[in-house]
C-alpha positions, 0 to 999 in steps of 0.5 A, spaced: 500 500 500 502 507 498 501 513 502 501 520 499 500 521 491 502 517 486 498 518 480 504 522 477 509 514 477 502 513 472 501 519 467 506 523 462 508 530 465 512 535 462 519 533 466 516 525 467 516 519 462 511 514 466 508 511 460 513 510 453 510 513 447 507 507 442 511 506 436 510 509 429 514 506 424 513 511 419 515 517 424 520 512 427 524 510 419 525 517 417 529 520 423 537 520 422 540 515 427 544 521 432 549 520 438 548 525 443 556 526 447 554 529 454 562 532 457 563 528 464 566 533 470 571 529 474 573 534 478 573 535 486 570 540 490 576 542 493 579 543 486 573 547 484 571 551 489 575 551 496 582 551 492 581 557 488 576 561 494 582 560 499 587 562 494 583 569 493 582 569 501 589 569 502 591 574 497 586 579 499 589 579 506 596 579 504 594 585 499 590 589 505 595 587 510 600 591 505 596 597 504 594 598 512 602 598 513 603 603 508 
């Protein structure tokens, strides 16, 4: 037994596929055979954000370190 609403696994929507469309042969001939090639991101997240973050926040203090000194 489910609990809370479930007719969204059962019907189509905008961003949900529930139920696949049914075949058309002629639609289905004419279409080009494609590959769609999507890029795959191995970066970390120290790489990305804490690395570049810290190393600007430490500039920042040493260049307001120097300018207070002056």
């Amino acid at each position: 037994m489910a609990v809370g609403p479930i007719v969204q696994y059962h019907q189509n929507s905008k961003y949900y596929s529930a139920r696949p469309p049914r075949p058309n042969k002629q639609v289905d001939n004419d279409l080009p055979h494609m590959t769609i090639q999507m890029p795959v991101y191995k970066e970390s997240l120290e790489a990305v954000l804490y690395a570049p973050f810290v190393l600007k926040y430490v500039l920042s203090l040493l260049t307001t370190s120097c300018l207070s000194r002056v």
